[in-house]
N, C-alpha and C positions, 0 to 999 in steps of 0.2 A: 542665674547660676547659683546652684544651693551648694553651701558648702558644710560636711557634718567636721567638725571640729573635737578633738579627744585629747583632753588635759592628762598628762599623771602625774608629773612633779608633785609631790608632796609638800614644796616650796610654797606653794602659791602666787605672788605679784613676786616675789624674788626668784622665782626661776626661770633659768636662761632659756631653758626649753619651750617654753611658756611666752618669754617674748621675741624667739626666735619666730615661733607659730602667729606670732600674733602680726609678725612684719609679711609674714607672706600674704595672712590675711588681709594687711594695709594695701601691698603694691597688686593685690588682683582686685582691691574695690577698687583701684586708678585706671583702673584698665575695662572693665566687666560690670553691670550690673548683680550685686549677691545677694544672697539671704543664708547668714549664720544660724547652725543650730550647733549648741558647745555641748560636749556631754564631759562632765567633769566626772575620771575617774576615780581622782585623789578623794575629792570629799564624797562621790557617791557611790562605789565601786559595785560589780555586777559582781555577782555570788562566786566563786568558787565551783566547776562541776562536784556534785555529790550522785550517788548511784540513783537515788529518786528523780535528777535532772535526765541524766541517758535516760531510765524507763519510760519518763514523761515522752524526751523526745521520739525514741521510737515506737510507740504506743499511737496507733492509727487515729490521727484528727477526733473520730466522729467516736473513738472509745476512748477516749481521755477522760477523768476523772475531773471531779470541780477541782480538788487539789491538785493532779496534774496541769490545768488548764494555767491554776495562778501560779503554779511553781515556774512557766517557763513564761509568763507573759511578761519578763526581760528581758529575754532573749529573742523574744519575737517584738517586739518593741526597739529592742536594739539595731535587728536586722532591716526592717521598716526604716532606721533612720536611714541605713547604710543607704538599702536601695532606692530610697527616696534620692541621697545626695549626688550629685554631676561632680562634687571634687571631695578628698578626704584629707582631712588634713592630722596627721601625730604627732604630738609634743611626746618625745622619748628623750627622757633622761636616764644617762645609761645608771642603772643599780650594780655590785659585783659583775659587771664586763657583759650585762644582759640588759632585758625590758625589764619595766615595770612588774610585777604582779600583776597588779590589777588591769595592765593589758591581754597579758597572758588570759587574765578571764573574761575580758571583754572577747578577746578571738576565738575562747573554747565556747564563748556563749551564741558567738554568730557565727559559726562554720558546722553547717548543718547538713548531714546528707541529704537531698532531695530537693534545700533550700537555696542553700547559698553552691550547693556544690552536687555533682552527681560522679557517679563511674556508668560508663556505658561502654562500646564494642570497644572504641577507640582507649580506653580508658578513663583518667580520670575530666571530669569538662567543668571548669569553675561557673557559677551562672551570676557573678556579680561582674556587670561588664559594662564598657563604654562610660570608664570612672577613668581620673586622674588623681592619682596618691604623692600628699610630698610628705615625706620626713623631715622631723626640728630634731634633730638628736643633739643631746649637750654632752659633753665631759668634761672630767676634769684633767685628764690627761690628753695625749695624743694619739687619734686611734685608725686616722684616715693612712696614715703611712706608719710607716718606720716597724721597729721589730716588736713594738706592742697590737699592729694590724690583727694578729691571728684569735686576739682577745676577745675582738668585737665581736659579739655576737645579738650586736640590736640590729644592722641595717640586713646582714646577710638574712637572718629570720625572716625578718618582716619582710623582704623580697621571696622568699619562697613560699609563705603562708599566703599572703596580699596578692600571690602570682596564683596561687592553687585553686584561691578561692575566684579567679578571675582577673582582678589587677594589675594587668603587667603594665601600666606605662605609671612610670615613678620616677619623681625628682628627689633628690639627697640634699637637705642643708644641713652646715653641720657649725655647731658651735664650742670650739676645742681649745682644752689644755687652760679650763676657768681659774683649775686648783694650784695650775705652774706658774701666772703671772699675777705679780700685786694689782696690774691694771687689768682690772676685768673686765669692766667698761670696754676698755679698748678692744678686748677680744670680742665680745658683741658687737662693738661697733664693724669690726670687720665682718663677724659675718653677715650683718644685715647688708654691709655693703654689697657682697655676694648678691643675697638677695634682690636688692636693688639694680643691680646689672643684669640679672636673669631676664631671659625672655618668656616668659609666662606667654 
């Protein structure tokens, strides 16, 4: 079972998101034979679209340019991990009530017309398929319930991108309200409990 693994916490070993993802990855090596590939956003982050990226991309294979060619070989690189992996896994720490950045350019770098994704009769057809996605989201607030819910906008995204592009079957774990309790520990501890009880 190949699992592609995507850091952003800018935390590094201290973030929740980070060892929230890392306990899923624990309780499916107890279960499954795997092979981690991690791609760390934080420290190596995937470009930003710029109008020379879209030209690249839609510029026919066999008339790309050598600069074309290397401006996107991230992004085809990227996509390669994706569809290489059988599970995906995202450490999202929520920033201002959203993703990462640097997710955001990870996904504008692998959702590709023709590649990752097409429109045809039917409409749109995702072609990243026969994957399993879970989310590590952390916060520091409360954002699975109560009257701050309409805030979140990391899980709802990422289910409609991660759906678009083809992945509809997705797990949510979530690790909440680090910034409201002096035990923070404890809060991780809970929800790796979570984890632990899941049926993977």
């Amino acid at each position: 079972m190949k699992i592609l693994h995507l850091i952003s916490s800018l935390r590094g070993e201290a973030s929740f998101s980070n060892k929230l993802g890392n306990s899923i990855i624990e309780q499916l090596a107890t279960r499954y034979p795997i092979e981690v590939k991690e791609r760390n956003l934080a420290s190596a982050p995937l470009a930003h679209l710029s109008d020379a990226h879209v030209t690249a991309f839609f510029t026919p294979e066999h008339e790309r340019t050598a600069a074309q060619i290397e401006i996107i070989r991230p992004s085809d690189e990227a996509i390669a991990e994706l569809l290489n992996a059988d599970i995906l896994i995202i450490d999202v720490p929520m920033y201002n009530f959203t993703i990462p950045s640097t997710i955001k350019a990870w996904i504008d770098q692998i959702a590709r017309a023709g590649i990752t994704f097409r429109y045809g009769e039917n409409g749109v057809e995702g072609l990243v398929t026969n994957k399993k996605a879970y989310l590590a989201i952390s916060t520091g607030g409360i954002y699975s319930e109560g009257y701050m819910k309409d805030f979140d906008h990391t899980e709802q995204y990422l289910r409609h991108v991660l759906g678009f592009l083809g992945i509809t079957n997705m797990e949510v774990f979530r690790v909440e309200g680090v910034n409201l309790s002096e035990a923070k520990e404890d809060v991780l501890s809970k929800a790796k409990q979570h984890v632990e009880e899941f049926d993977f």
